[in-house]
N, C-alpha and C positions, 0 to 999 in steps of 0.2 A: 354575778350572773354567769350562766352558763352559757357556752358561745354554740352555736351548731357546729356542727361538725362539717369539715368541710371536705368534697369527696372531686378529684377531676371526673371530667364527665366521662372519658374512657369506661374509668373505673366502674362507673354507675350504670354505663350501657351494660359490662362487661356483667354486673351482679346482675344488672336486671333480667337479661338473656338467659344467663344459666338459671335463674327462678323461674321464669317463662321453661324454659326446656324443660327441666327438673317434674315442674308441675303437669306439662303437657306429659312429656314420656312416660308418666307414673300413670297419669288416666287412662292413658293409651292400653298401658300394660295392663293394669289392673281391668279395665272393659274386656281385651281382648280372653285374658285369663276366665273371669265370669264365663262368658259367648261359648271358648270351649268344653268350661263343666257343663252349661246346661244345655249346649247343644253339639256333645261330640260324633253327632253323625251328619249332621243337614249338610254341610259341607260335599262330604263321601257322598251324601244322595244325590246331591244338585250334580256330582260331577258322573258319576254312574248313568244317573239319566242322560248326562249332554252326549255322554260317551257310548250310549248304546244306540242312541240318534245318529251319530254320529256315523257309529258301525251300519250303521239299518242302509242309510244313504248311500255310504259309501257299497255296500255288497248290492242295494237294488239298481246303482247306478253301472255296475257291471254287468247284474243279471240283466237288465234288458239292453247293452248294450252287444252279451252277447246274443240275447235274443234277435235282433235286428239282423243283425251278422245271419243269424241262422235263418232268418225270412229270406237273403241275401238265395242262400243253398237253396231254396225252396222254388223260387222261380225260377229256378236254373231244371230242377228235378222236374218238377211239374208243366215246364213251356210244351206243348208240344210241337212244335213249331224249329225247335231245335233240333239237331241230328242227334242222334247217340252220341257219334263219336266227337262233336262240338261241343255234347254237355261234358263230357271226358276232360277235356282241354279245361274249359271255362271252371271245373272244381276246383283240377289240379292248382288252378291259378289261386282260385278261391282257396285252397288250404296253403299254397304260397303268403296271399296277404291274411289271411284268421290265422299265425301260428298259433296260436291257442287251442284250435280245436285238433283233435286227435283223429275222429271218424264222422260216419254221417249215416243215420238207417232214417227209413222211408216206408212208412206204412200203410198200403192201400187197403180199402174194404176189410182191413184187418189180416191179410195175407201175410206170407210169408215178407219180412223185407229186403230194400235195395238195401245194402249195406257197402257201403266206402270208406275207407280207412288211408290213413298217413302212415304207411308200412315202416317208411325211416323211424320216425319216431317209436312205435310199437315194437320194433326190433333191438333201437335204444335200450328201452326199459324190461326187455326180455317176454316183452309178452307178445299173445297173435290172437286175430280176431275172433279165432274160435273161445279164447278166456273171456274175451268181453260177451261175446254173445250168449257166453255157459251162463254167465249169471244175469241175463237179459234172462233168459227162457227160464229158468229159476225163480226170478224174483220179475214176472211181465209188468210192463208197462198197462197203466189204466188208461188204455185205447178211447173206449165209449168214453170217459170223460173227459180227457182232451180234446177228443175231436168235436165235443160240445162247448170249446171255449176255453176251457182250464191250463193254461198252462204249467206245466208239474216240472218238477226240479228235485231231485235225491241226488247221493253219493255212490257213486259205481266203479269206489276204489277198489284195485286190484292189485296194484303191484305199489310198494314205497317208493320206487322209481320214478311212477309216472300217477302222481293222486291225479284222480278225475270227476268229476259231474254228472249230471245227464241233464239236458232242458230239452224236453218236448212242447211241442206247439201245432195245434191244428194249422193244418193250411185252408182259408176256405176259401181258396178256387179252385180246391180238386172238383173234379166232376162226377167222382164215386160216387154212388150209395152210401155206402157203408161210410162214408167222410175219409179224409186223411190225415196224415200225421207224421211230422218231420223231426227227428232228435236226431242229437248230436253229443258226442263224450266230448268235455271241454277240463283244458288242464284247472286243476286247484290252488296253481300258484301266486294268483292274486287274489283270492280271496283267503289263503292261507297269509298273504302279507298284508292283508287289511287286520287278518287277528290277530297276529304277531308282534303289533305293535307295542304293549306297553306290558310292561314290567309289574307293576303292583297289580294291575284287573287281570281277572280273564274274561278271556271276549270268543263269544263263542258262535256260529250259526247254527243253527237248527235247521234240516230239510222238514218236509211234511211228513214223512216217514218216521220222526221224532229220531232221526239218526243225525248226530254230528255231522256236518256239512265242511267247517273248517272250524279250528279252536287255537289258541294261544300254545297248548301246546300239535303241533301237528301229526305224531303219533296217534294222537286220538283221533282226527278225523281220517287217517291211511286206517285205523283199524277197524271204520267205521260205529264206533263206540256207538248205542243205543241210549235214550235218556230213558230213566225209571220212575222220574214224575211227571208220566201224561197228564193226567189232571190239570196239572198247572197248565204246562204247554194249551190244553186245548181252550180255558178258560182268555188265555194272552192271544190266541189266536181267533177268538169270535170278538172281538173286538174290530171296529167297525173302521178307525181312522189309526193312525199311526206314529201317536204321540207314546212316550216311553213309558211305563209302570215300574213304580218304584216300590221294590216291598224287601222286607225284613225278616227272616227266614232262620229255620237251621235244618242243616242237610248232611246225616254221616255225623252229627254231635260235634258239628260247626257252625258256628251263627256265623252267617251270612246279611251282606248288602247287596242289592242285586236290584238290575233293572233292563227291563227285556221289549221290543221296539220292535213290529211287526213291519216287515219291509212287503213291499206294494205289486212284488210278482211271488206264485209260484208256492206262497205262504211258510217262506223263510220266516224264521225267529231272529233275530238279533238281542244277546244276554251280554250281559259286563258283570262281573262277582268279583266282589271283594271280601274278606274276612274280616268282623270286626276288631279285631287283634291288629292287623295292619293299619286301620283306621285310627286307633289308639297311638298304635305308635308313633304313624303320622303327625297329629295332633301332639304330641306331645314334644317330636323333636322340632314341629314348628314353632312351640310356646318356646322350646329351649332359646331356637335363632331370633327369636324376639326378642328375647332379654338380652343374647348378645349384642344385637345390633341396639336397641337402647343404650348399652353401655357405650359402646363405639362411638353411637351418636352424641353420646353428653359429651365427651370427649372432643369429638371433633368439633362440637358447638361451642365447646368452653377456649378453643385455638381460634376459631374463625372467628367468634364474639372479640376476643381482644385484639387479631389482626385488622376486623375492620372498623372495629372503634379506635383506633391509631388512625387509620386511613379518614375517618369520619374528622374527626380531631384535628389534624395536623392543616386542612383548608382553613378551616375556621380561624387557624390560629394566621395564618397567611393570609386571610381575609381581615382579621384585628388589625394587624402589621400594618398594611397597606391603607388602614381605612384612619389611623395616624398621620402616617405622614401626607395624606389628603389632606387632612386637619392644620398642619402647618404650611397650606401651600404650593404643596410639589402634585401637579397633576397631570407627570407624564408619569405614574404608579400603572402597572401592569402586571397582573398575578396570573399563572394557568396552574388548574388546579389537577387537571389532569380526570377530572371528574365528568361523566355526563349523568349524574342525578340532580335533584334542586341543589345541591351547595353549586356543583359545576353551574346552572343556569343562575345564581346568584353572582360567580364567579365575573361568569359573562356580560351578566348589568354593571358587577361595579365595575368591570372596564371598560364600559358603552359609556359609561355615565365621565369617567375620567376622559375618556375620549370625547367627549362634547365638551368638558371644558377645556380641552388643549384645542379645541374645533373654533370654540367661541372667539376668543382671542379671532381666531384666523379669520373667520365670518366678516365679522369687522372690519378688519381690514380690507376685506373683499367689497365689503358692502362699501366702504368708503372709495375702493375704486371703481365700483359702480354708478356711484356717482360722480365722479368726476368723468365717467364717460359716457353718463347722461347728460353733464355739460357739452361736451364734445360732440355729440349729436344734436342737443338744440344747436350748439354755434353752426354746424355743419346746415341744419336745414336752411337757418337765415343765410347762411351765407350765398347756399344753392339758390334760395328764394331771390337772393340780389341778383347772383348769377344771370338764373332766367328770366328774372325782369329783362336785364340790359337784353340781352342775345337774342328774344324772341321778336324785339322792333326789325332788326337785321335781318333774320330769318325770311319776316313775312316779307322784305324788301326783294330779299333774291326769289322768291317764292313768285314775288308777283310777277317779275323780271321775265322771270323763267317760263310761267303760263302766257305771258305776252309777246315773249319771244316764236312759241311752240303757234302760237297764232298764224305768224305768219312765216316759217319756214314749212315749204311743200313737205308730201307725203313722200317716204324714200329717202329724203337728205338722211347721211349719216348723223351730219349736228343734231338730226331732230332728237336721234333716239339717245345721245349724252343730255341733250334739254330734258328728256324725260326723265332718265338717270335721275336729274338735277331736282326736279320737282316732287321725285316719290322720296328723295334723300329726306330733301327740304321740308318733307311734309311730318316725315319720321320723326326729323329734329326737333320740328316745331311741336308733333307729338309728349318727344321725349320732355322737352320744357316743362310741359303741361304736365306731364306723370311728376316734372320734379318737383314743380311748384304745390301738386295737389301732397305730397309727401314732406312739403315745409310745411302743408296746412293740415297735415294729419287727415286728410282725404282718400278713398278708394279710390281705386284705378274702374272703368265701366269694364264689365265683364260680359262675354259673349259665347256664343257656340263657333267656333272655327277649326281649321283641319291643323292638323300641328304641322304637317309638311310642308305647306304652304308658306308660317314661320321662319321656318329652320332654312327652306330654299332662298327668301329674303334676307337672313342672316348671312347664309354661305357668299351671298353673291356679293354681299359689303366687304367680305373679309378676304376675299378671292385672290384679290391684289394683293393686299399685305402678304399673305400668306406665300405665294409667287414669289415674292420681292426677299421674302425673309426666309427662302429656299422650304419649305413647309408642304410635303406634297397633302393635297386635302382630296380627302376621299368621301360620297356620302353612298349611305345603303338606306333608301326610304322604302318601308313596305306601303305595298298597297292594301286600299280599303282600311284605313287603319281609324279605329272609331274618333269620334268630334270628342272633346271637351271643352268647357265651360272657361274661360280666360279671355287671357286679353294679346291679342300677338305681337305690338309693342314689345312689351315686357317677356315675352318667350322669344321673341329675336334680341332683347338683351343680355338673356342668360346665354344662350347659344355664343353671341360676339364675346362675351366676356371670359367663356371658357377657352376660345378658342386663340387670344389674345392673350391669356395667360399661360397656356399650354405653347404658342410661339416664344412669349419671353422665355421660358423655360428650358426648352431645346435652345433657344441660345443661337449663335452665329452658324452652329453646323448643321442648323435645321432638322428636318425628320421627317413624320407624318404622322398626319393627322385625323382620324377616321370620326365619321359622325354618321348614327341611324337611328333608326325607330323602328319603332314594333310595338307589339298586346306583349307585358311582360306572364308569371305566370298569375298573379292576384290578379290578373284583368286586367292591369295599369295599362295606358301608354306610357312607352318609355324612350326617352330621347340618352342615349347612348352618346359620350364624347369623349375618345380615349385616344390618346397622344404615346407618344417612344420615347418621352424626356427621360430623367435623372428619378423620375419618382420621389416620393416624401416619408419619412418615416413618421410611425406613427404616433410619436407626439406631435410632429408638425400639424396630422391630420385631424387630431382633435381641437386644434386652434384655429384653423384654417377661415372659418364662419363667423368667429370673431370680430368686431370694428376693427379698423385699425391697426390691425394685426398683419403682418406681412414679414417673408422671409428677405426680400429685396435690401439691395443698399438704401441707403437714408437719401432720401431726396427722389427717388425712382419707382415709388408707386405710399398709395393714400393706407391701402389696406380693407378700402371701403367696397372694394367691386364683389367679392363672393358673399360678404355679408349683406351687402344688395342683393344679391343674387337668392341667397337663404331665404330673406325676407319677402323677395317676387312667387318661390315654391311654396312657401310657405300659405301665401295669400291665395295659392291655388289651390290649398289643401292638398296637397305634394309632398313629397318628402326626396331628398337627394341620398342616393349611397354612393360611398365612395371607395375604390379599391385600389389600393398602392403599395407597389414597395421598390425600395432605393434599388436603382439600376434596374426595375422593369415598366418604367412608366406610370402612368396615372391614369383612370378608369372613373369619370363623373356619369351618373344613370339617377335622373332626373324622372320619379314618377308620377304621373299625374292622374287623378282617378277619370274614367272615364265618365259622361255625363250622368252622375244620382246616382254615382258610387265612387268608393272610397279604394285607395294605394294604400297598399302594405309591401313592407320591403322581405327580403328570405332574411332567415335566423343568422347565418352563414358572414352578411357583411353587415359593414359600416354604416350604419344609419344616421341619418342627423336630421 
């Protein structure tokens, strides 16, 4: 029997791709080759026409900006309200900022005109106002239809020096009879650089005069060259909107492409001509860079095809590797493949997946020390449970003592107000009993509406001594009006004492201070702020810190159990604690609690737990 043949996949990526190119390239080629026999003009025309659009826009977009300009001159000519020698000044300004324009005539009731001219300029180019106006009076201006609306526009080159224009425009707030009428010579050198632009068309305008206006090359419009097929022109110019006409022509025993674009003052023509011969050419040296560039492309496809079939290849074969030695056991295997396509997120699972089971192993053990210190918290509640049994017979003893005593020492004795001391202690402790034992019995604490300050003032004052005693200066910054939450104040004078007792052990014999406030944090919260000038903690400390049991202390000098108490009392408040530390700047606990029937959110910025 015959075996298949057996091929690496590189290989087969590699043949397949160049069959794919191969086949694509040829279609490509062969379509594009067809497209130009049977359509070696469309191209030429679509772009003749963009291009004479193009032109139309760009020369209507000058003609009436010089027209504007020249409205500009018109109100200055025609205020009467202005001095003479004001309007003098205000031209001169006005041929300052229009350098483009050359002169200025003005024609009232058809009289003789005001004529103004830019003498620097006209002196430039060798000429003087008597040559422009020789071929005004030669060649007049169509007054009566201007001054009916028409704005006109011709060629009124004189010198190669200086090409120029002419745009007339009725003014109609003269007050003549006769109407008025404001023209202006305006240079030809951007509208000569609008046709100047391209190399294979010519791009030409047409005045209404069917005289070259500007053309690709500028000789012909300086010599004001005349067209010899009106006919056409007039047929392009009774056209009503100002889309392009595309027609196919021969002119002088040249076939011609051409396409000609009626711009929206003044009844400029805009033409683009091309020779069919250069369109040929075209066309053919583009078919030529086709087939180079197909070639280049097979080339460069038949390189990149077997470099990234290597690269495809080579994960796979790293991913085989590694998915072996998982086989026998070993699941600290870790591959990067260097990839971000599916191999790379394939890459990524089997190391997620390896990474759970070196996880699993750990789980377990974890799980197993979780419970052994869910032992440790049943043993701890019974024990507490025993605790407060004993200690709350005694309580109520001094309790009574204390209210029997307070009976009958007068009003004013100093003793009274330690007996008082004695009884709001006593009443706390007997409190505190009651929390611990309802926490041996898996019980809530009763919840209520109270002020926090209220709290935190009864905490301070329990701890005031110690603090004294254990050199601790204690500071508090209560704000006012600070909104009610929902709790129990018990338990928020036990977070406060517990912070503040641990923040004294810390500072240690050389003491420090100890600052405690409150405020609206910015989510709304109230925040009870408790921040001390100890040794600080670093931040693995502070991720264990809420932990049972857990304590940095010597062995025998604390349970471990007071902040994880503590967790558990914010917690129950729907709270959350942040905390902010670092070794040698102290320690920062910010305790938030939602205000009444809304919720604490801590900033992105710190420590949350």
């Amino acid at each position: 029997m015959f075996r298949s043949l057996q091929l690496p996949i590189r290989l087969k990526i590699l043949v397949s791709a160049l069959l794919v190119i191969i086949l694509v390239v040829g279609l490509i080629t062969t379509t594009m080759a067809n497209l130009f026999q049977q359509d070696k003009t469309f191209y030429v025309r679509d772009m003749a026409s963009v291009m004479s659009q193009h032109v139309a826009a760009e020369a209507d977009s000058l003609l009436r900006g010089y027209a504007e300009d020249l409205q500009v001159f018109a109100d200055v000519f025609f205020d009467p309200e202005i001095t003479p020698r004001h309007k003098s000044k205000m031209i001169n300004r006005l041929f300052n900022n229009y350098q483009g324009f050359v002169g200025i005539a003005a024609y009232i009731d058809g009289q003789e005109p005001i004529v103004v001219y830019d003498e620097n300029t006209l002196v430039e180019a060798g000429l003087t106002g008597e040559a422009l106006l020789g071929y005004r009076d030669a060649n007049p201006l169509p007054l009566d239809a201007i001054a009916s609306g028409q704005a006109y526009i011709r060629n009124e080159t004189q010198s190669a020096e200086l090409p120029v224009l002419t745009i007339a425009l009725p003014v109609n707030d003269a007050v003549a009879d006769g109407g008025a009428v404001i023209s202006a010579w305006v240079r030809l050198d951007q509208l000569l650089d609008v046709t100047g632009r391209s190399q294979d068309f010519r791009t030409m305008l047409i005045d209404e005069g069917d005289t070259l206006l500007a053309d690709t090359d500028p000789q012909r419009a300086i010599d004001r060259t005349r067209i010899t097929w009106q006919g056409e022109l007039e047929e392009l110019r009774s056209q009503s909107n100002t889309r392009a006409t595309t027609v196919e022509l021969t002119r002088d025993g040249v076939e011609l492409i051409a396409a000609y674009t009626r711009t929206g003052i003044g009844g400029v023509l805009a033409g683009v001509e091309i020779p069919r011969t250069v369109a040929f050419l075209t066309a053919d040296a583009l078919l030529s860079n086709l087939l180079r560039v197909a070639l280049g492309l097979f080339a460069c496809a038949a390189a990149a095809s077997l470099f990234f079939s290597r690269r495809l290849t080579r994960p796979l074969e790293k991913l085989s590797d590694a998915a072996n030695e998982v086989g026998k056991g070993r699941f600290d295997v870790s591959i990067d493949t260097g990839a971000g396509d599916e191999i790379g997120l394939l890459s990524q699972s089997f190391n997620k997946m390896t990474g759970e089971l070196r996880e699993r192993e750990v789980a377990l053990q974890e799980a197993q020390a979780l419970l052994v210190q869910s032992e440790k918290m049943a043993a701890f509640g019974q024990l507490g449970a025993g605790i407060a049994h004993e200690i709350k017979n005694p309580l109520a003893g001094i309790l009574g003592y204390a209210q029997l005593a307070l009976r009958k020492i007068p009003e004013g004795d100093a003793l009274r107000e330690k007996l008082k001391v004695i009884e709001k202690e006593t009443k706390r402790c007997t409190q505190i009993i009651s929390n611990l034992m309802k926490f041996a019995r898996q019980e809530e604490a009763t919840f209520s509406l109270l002020d926090v300050n209220s709290a935190v003032e009864d905490a301070l004052a329990i701890v005031d001594h110690q603090m004294s005693v254990s050199q601790v200066g204690l500071h508090s910054d209560l704000a006012t009006e600070l909104p009610t939450v929902m709790g129990n104040s018990n338990q928020l004078q036990q977070i406060i004492m517990n912070f503040a007792i641990n923040a004294q052990q810390a500072m240690g014999d050389d003491g420090g201070q100890l600052y405690v406030s409150t405020g609206v944090g910015e989510e709304g919260t109230v925040d009870i702020t408790v921040r001390d000038t100890g040794p600080g903690m670093p931040q693995e400390v502070i991720d264990k810190i809420f932990e049972p049991f857990f304590t940095t202390k010597p062995a025998g000098q604390g349970t471990g159990l007071g902040l994880s108490v503590t967790y558990g009392i914010v917690k129950a408040h729907k709270g959350s604690i942040v905390v902010t530390s670092a070794q040698g700047e102290g320690t920062t606990f910010v305790v938030k609690l939602p205000q009444h029937r809304k919720l604490a959110h801590a900033t992105e910025d710190e420590t949350v737990v």
